[in-house]
DRENBARO-938564 format. One record per atom (N, C-alpha, C): atom name; x, y, z. Coordinates in steps of 0.001 Angstrom, whole numbers, plus 500000, padded with zeros to 6 digits. Each point is the difference from the previous one (the first is absolute). Layout:
<domars>
  a      x      y      z
 CA      X      Y      Z
...
</domars>
This chain:
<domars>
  a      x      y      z
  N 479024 514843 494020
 CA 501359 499506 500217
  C 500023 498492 499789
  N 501393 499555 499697
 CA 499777 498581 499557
  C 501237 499250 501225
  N 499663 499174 500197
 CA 500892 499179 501222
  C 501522 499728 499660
  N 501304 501058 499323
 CA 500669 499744 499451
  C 500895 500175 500795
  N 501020 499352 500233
 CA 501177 500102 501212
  C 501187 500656 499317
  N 500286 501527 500027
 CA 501051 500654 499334
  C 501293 499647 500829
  N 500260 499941 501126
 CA 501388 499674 500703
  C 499846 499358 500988
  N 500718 498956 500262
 CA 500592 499337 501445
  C 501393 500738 500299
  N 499982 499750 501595
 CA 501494 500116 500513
  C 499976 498967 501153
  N 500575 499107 499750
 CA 500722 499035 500980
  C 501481 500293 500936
  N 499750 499902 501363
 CA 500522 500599 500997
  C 501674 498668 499960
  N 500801 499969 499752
 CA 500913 499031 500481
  C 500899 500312 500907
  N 501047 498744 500557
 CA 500175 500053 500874
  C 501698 500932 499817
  N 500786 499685 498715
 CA 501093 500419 499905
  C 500066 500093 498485
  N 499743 501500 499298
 CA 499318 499758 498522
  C 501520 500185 499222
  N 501001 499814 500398
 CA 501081 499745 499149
  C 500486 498235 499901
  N 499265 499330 501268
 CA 500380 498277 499725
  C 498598 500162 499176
  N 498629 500319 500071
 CA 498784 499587 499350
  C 500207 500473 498294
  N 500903 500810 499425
 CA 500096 500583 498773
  C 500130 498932 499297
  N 501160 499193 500072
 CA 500052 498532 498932
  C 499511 499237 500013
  N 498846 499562 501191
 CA 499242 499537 499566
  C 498598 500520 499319
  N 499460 501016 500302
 CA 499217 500706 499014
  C 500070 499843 498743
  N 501790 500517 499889
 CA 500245 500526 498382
  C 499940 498846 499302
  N 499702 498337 500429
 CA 500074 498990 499350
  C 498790 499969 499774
  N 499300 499721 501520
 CA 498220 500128 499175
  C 499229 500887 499618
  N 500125 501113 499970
 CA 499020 500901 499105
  C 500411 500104 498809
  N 500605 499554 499214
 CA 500435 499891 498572
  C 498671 498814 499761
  N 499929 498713 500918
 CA 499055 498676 499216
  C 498852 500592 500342
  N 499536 501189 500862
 CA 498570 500436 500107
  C 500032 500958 498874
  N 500397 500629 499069
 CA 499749 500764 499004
  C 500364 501183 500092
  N 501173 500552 501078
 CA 500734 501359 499988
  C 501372 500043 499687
  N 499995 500884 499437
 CA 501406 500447 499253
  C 501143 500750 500703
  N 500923 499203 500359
 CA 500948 500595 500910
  C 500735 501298 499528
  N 499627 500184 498552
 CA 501040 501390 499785
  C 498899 501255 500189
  N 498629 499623 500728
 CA 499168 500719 500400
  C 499966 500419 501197
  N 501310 499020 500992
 CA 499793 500174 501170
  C 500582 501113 500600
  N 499551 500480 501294
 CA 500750 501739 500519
  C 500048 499434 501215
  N 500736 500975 500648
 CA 500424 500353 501366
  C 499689 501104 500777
  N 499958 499847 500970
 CA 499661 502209 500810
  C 500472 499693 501303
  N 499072 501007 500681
 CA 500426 500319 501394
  C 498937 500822 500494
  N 499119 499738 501456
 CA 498932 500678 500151
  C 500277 500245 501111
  N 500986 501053 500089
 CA 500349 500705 501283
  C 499169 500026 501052
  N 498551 500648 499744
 CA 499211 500631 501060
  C 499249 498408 500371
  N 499947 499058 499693
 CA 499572 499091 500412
  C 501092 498709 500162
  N 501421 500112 499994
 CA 500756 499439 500620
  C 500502 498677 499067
  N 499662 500107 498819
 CA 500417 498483 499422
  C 499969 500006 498742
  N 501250 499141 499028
 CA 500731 499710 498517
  C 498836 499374 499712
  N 500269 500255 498583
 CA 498440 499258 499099
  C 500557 499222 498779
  N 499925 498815 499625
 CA 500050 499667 498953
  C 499203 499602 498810
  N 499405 500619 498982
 CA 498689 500373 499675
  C 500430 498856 498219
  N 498851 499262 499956
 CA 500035 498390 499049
  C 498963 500992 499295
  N 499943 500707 498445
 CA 498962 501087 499414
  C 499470 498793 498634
  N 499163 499754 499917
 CA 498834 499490 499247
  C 499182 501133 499926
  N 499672 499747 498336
 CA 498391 500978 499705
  C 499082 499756 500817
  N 499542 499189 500346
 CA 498963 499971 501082
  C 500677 499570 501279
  N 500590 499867 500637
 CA 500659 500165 501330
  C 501398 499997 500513
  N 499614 501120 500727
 CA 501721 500085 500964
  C 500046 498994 500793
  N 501164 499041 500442
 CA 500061 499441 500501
  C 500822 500508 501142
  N 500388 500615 501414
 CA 500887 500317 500552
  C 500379 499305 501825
  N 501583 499893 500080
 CA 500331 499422 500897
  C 500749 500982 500620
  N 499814 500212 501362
 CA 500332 501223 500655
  C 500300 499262 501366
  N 501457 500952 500721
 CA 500880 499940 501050
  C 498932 499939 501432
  N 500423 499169 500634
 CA 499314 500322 501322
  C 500627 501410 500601
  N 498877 500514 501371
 CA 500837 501467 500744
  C 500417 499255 500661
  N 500609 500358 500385
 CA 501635 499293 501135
  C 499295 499205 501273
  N 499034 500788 500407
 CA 499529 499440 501421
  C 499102 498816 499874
  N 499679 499733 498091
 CA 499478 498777 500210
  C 500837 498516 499084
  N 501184 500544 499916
 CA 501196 499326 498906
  C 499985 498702 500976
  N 499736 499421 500806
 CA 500560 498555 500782
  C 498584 499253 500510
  N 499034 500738 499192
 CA 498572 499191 500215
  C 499904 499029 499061
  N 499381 498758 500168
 CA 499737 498903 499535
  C 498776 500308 499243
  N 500099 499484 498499
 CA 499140 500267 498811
  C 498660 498780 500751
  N 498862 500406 500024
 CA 498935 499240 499935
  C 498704 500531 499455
  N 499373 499021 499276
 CA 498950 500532 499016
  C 498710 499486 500711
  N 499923 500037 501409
 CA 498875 499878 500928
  C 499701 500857 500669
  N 501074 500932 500288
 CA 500132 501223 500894
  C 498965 500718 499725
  N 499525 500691 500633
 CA 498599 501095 499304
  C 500767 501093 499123
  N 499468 500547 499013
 CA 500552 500727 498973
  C 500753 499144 498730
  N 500836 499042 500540
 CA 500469 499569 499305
  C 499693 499678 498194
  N 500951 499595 499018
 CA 499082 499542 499566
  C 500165 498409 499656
  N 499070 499472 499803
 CA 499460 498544 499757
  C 501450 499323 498964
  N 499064 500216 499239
 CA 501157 499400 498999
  C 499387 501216 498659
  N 500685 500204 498891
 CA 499321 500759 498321
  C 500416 498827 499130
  N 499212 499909 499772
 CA 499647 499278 498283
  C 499693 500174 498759
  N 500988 499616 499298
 CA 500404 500659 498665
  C 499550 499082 498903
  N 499075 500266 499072
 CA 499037 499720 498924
  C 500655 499225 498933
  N 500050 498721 499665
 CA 501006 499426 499089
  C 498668 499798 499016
  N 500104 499908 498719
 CA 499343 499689 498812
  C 499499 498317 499409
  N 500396 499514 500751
 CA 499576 498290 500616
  C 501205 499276 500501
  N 499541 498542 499932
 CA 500508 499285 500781
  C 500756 499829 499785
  N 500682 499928 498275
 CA 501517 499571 499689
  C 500906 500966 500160
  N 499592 501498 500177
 CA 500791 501061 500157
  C 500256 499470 501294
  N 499738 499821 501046
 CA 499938 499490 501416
  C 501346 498985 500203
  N 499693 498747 499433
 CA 500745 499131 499790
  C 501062 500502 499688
  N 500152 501018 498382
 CA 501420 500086 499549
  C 500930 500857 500457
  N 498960 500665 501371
 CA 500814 501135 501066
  C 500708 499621 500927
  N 499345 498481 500597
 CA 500442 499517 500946
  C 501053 499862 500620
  N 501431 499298 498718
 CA 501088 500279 500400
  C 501095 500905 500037
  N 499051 500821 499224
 CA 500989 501525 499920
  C 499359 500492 501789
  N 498781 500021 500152
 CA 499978 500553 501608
  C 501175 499213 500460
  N 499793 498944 500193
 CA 501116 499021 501054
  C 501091 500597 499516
  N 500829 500420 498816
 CA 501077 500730 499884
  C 500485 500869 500527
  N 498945 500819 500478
 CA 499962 501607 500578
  C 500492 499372 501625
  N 499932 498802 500271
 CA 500205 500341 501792
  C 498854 499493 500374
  N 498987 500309 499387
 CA 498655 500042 500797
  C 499935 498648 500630
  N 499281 499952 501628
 CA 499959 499202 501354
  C 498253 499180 498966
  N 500180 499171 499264
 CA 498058 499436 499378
  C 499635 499567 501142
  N 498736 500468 500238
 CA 499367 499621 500878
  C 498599 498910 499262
  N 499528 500027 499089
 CA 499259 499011 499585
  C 500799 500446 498297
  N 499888 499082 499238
 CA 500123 499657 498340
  C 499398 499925 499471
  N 499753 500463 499100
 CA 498408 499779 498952
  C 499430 499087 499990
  N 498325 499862 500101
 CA 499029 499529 500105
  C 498938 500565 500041
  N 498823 499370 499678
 CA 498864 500172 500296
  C 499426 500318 501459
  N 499936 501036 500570
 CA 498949 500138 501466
  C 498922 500213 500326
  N 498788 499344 499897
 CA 499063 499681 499929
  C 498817 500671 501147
  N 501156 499742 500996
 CA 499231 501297 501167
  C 499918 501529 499785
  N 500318 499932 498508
 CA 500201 501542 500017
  C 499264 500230 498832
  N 499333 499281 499224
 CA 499721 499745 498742
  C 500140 498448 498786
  N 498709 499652 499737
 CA 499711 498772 498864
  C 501865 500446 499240
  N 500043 500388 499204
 CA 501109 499995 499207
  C 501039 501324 500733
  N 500749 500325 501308
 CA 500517 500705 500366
  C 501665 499514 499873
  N 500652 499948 499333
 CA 501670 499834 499821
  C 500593 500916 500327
  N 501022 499483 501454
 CA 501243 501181 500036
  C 501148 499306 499983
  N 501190 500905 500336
 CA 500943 499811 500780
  C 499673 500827 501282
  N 500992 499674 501123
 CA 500264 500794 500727
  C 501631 499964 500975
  N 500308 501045 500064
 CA 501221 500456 500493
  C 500247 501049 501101
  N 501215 499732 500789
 CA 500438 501311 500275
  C 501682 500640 499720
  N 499297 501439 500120
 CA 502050 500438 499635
  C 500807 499845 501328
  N 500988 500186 499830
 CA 500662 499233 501547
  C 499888 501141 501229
  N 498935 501042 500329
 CA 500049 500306 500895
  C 498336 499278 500433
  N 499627 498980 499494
 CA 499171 499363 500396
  C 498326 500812 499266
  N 499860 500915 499076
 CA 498760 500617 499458
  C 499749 499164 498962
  N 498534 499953 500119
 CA 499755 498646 499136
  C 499117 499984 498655
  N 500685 499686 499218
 CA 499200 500388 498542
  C 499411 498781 498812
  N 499135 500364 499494
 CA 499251 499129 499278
  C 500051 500354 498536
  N 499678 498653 499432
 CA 500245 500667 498212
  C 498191 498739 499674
  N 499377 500789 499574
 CA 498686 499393 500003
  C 499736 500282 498744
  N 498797 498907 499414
 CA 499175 499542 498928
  C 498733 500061 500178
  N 499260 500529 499733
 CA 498088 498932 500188
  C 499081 500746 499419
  N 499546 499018 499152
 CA 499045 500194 498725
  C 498721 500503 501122
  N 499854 501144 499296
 CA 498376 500666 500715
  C 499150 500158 499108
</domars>
């Protein structure tokens, strides 16, 4: 088996305010919105909005009711951290930058070099406005 990540689903807090902003940024990560679907997963309680790339689903899905007024934190146990999404170097980085800031997105750091993370490690980093925090990374290995 090879370490390949076929689907995410990201839990939000109210996925009809989280849709426009999605539908702005997963177009600059490389998915095609006339790819995108919708459902309903009855037996497990929550709407799906599914971002379809050849190599990954991207999906953002309804909280169950009893946890709709919890505060998003990516420290919580389970949680997750932040996902980071593979840019092709540094100027792709750069020339994303202000299309993220277009989308809404809260920047939490701007492209640069981070050094604690790696000799040549370049990101951005962001979050979407229910506070989940995402990265668009570079680094020559």
């Amino acid at each position: 088996m090879q370490p390949i990540i076929d689907h995410i689903q990201i839990t939000v807090k109210d996925l009809k305010a989280a849709e426009p902003f999605y539908d702005k940024l997963m177009p600059l990560l490389g998915f095609d919105l006339s790819k995108k679907s919708k459902g309903t997963v009855a037996a497990h309680e929550f709407d799906v909005i599914e971002y379809c790339h050849p190599l990954l689903i991207f999906a953002i899905n309804s909280p169950r009711e009893v946890f709709k007024d919890e505060t998003v934190h990516r420290r919580k146990p389970g949680s997750l951290h932040h996902l980071a999404f593979k840019a092709s170097s540094c100027e792709e980085i750069d020339a994303l930058y202000p299309e993220v800031v277009e989308t809404g997105a809260q920047i939490v750091n701007p492209p640069q070099y981070y050094p604690q993370h790696g000799e040549k490690y370049y990101a951005l980093f962001f979050k979407d406005p229910d506070g989940i925090k995402y990265e668009i990374v570079f680094e020559e290995r």
